[in-house]
C-alpha positions as semicolon CSV with decimal commas, in nm:
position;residue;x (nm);y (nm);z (nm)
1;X;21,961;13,619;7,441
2;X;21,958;13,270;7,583
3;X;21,573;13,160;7,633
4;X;21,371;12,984;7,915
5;X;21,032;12,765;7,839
6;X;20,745;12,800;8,081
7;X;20,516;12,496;8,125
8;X;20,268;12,619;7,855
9;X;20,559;12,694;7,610
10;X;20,609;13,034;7,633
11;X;20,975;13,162;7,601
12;X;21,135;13,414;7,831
13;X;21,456;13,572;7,813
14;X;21,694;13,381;8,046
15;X;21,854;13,737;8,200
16;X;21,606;14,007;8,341
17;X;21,599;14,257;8,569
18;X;21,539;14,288;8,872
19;X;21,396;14,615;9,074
20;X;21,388;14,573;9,434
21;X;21,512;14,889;9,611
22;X;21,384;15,081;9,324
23;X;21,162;15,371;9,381
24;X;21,292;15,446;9,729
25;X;21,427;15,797;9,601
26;X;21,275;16,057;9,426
27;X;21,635;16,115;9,321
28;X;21,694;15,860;9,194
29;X;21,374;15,792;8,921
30;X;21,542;15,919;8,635
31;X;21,847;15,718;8,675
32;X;21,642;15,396;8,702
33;X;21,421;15,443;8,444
34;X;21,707;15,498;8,162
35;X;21,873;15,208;8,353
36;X;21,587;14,961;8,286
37;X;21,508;15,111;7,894
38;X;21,838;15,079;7,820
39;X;21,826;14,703;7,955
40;X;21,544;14,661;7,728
41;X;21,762;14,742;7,466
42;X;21,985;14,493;7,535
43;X;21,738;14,194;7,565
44;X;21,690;14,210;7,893
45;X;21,331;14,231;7,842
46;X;21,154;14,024;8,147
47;X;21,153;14,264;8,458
48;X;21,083;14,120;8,775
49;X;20,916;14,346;9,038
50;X;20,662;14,354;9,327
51;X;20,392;14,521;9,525
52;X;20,611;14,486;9,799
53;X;20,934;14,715;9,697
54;X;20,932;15,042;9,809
55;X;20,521;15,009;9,882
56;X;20,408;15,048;9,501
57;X;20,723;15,236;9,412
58;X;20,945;15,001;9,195
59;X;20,600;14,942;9,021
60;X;20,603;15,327;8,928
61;X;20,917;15,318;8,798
62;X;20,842;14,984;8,602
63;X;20,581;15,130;8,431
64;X;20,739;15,487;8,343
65;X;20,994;15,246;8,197
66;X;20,804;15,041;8,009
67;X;20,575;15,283;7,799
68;X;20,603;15,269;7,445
69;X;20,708;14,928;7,443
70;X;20,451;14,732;7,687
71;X;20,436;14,467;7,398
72;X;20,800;14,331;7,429
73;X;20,815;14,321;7,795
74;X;20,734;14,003;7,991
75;X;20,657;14,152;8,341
76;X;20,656;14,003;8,660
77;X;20,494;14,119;8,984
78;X;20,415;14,026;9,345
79;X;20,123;14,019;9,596
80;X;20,181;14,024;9,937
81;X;20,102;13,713;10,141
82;X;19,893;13,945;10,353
83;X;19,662;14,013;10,046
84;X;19,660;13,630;9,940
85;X;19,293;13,577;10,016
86;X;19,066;13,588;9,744
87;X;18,942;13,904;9,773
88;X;19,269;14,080;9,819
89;X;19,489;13,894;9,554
90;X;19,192;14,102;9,337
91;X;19,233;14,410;9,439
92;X;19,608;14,415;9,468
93;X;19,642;14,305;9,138
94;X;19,441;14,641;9,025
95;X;19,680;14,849;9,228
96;X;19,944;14,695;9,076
97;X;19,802;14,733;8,720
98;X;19,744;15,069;8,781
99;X;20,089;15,196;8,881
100;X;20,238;14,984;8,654
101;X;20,057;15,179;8,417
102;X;19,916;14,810;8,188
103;X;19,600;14,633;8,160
104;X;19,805;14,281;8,266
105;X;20,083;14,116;8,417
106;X;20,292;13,797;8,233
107;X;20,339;13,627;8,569
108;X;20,210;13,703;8,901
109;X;20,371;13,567;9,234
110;X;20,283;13,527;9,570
111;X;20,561;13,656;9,732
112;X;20,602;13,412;10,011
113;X;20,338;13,175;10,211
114;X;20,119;13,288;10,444
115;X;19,806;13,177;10,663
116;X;19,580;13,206;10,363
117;X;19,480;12,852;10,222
118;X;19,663;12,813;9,866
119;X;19,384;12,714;9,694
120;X;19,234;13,031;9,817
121;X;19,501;13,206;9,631
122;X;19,519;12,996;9,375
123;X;19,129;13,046;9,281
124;X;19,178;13,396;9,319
125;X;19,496;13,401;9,029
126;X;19,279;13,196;8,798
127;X;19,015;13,449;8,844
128;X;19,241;13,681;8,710
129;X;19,356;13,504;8,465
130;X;19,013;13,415;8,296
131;X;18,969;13,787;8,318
132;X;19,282;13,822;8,115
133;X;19,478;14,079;8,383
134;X;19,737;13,819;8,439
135;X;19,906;13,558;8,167
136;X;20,042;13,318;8,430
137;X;20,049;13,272;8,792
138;X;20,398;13,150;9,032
139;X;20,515;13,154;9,346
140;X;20,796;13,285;9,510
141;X;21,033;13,170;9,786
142;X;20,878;12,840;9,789
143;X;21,077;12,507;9,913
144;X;21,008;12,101;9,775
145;X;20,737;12,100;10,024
146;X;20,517;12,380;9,963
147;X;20,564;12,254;9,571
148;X;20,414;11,983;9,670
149;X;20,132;12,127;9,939
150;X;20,029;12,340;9,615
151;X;20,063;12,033;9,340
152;X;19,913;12,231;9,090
153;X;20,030;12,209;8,719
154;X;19,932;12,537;8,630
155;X;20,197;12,737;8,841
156;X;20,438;12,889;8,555
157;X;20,708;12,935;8,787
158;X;20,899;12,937;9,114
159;X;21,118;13,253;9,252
160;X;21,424;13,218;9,485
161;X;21,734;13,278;9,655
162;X;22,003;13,136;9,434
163;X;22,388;13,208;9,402
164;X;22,746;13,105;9,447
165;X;22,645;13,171;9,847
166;X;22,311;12,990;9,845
167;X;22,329;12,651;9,649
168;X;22,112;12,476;9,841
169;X;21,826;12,472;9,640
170;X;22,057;12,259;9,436
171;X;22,030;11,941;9,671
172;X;21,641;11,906;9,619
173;X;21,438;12,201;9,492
174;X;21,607;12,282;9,188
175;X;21,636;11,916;9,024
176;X;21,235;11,879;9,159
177;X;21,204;12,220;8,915
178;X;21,380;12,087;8,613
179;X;21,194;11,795;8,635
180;X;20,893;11,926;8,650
181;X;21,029;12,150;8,345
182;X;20,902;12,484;8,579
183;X;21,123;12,773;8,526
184;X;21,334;12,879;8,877
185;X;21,420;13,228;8,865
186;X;21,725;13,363;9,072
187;X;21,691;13,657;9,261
188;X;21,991;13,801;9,387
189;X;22,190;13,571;9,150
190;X;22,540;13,827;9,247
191;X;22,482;13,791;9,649
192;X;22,438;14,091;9,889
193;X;22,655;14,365;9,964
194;X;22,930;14,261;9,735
195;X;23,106;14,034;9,980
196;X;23,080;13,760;9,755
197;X;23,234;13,896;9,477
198;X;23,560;13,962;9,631
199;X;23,598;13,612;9,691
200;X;24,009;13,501;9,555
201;X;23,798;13,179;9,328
202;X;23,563;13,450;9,126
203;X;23,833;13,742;9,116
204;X;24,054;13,422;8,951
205;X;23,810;13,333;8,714
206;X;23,726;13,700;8,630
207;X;24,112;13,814;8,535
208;X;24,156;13,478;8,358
209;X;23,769;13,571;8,088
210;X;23,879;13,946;8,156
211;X;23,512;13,991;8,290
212;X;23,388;14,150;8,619
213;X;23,330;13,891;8,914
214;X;22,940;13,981;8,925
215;X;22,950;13,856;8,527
216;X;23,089;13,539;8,673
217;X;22,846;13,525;8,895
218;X;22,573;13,588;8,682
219;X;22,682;13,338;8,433
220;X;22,763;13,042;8,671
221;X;22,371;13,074;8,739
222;X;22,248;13,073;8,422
223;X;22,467;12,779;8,328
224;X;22,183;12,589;8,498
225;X;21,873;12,420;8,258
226;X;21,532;12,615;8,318
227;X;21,709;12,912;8,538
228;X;21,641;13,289;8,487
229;X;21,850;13,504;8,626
230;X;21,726;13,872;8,768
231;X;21,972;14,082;8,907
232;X;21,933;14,418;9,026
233;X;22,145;14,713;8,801
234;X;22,121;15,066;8,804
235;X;22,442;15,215;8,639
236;X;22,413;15,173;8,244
237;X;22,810;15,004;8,291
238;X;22,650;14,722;8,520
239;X;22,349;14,676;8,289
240;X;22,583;14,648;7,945
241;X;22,799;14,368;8,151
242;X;22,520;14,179;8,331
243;X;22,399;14,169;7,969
244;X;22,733;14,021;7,824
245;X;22,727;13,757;8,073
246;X;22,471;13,559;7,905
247;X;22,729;13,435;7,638
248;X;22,989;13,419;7,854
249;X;23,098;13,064;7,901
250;X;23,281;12,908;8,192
251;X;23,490;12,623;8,154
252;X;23,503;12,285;8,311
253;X;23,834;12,384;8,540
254;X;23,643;12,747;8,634
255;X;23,344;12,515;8,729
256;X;23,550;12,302;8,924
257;X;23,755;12,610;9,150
258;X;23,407;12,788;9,210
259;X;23,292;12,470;9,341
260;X;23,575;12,470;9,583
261;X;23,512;12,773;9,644
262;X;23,151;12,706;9,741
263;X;23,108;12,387;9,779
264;X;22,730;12,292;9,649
265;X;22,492;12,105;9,930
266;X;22,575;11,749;10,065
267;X;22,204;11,765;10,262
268;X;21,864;11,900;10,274
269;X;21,950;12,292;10,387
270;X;21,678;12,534;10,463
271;X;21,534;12,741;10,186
272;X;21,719;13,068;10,237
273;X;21,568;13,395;10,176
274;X;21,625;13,777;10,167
């Protein structure tokens, strides 16, 4: 499995999963569980999830997952902006540890900004950390400009919208990232909905690897330095491919028809978000 570096020189797998929508069906538990284990299996061993999805459920599911194996896991959660202050960053981290079913988190995000001052939050995650319940502290879904509003060296990483679709970040946040060696992870790294992937470029570039058009997808992100990847997979079929598509390597004229395709940014664009 292809490795990323946080700031402090810890290494991450490059592919993880991602949970949101999980643990919005009772139905469905089972399924996602043995869906996440068996990504485990295959290296996908960072899983990316948040206070946020489903209200505490994805966490539940995370941490039915994860038992038995805790120590191989590099886990990723969220705290609502609305709980960004200092005393609520505290006590949403508990909640979190506790259906998550650990005694800490790898990296902890804020999810998006808020009113709450970042330094507020930011005392409040080194608190934490000091107490050992998190490893490292991030943010998520933040542009060039709140990077450099927070301008602290101790954020491990920064979580966004990133795809064939949304390139943006490429113009100005993403370089600003590399250089600053910080990790970007891509959430939603095979689009929404599946429109994307029916695109005539990918489907062209699929037939010609014999690969699906999400392992395209998924590899045309990770082609970039210092970018994890963290899609979303329930069936054990999706999870086996989105795990193949770390090795799978896209050539200079597949490069060039995806960027056709969709072209990457000329300008500053808005930071999009889902």
């Amino acid at each position: 499995m292809k490795t990323v570096r946080l700031p402090d020189g810890t290494t991450v797998p490059a592919l993880g999963q991602g949970t949101w929508h999980m643990g919005e069906q009772a139905s469905a538990r089972e399924r996602e569980i043995r869906a996440l284990r068996r990504g485990i299996e295959l290296g996908m061993t960072l899983i990316d999830t948040a206070e946020m999805y489903a209200e505490g459920g994805a966490e539940h599911v995370v941490g039915e997952a994860i038992q038995g194996q805790r120590d191989s896991i590099f886990l990723v959660s969220k705290v609502y902006p609305h709980n960004a202050n200092r005393e609520g960053v505290l006590q949403a981290c508990d909640r979190s540890l506790s259906r998550l079913r650990t005694d800490r988190i790898d990296l902890y995000l804020l999810h998006w900004r808020g009113r709450t001052p970042l330094s507020e939050t930011v005392e409040a995650f080194e608190t934490l950390r000091e107490q050992g319940k998190i490893l490292h502290w991030g943010v998520s879904n933040f542009d060039v400009d709140d990077m450099l509003d927070l301008a602290d060296d101790r954020c491990a990483a920064n979580q966004v919208l990133y795809n064939l679709e949304e390139r943006g970040i490429e113009f100005d946040l993403l370089p600003w990232c590399q250089r600053q060696q910080m990790p970007l992870m891509a959430y939603c790294p095979v689009g929404q909905g599946g429109g994307m992937l029916q695109h005539p470029a990918l489907l062209a570039v699929a037939e010609r690897l014999e690969v699906t058009p999400a392992q395209v997808a998924l590899a045309w992100v990770l082609r970039q330095p210092g970018v994890i990847a963290i899609p979303k997979a329930v069936g054990l079929d999706h999870i086996e491919q989105n795990a193949k598509s770390a090795t799978l390597q896209l050539s200079e004229h597949d490069l060039a028809l995806l960027d056709a395709a969709f072209p990457p940014p000329q300008r500053k664009q808005r930071l999009a978000m889902v």
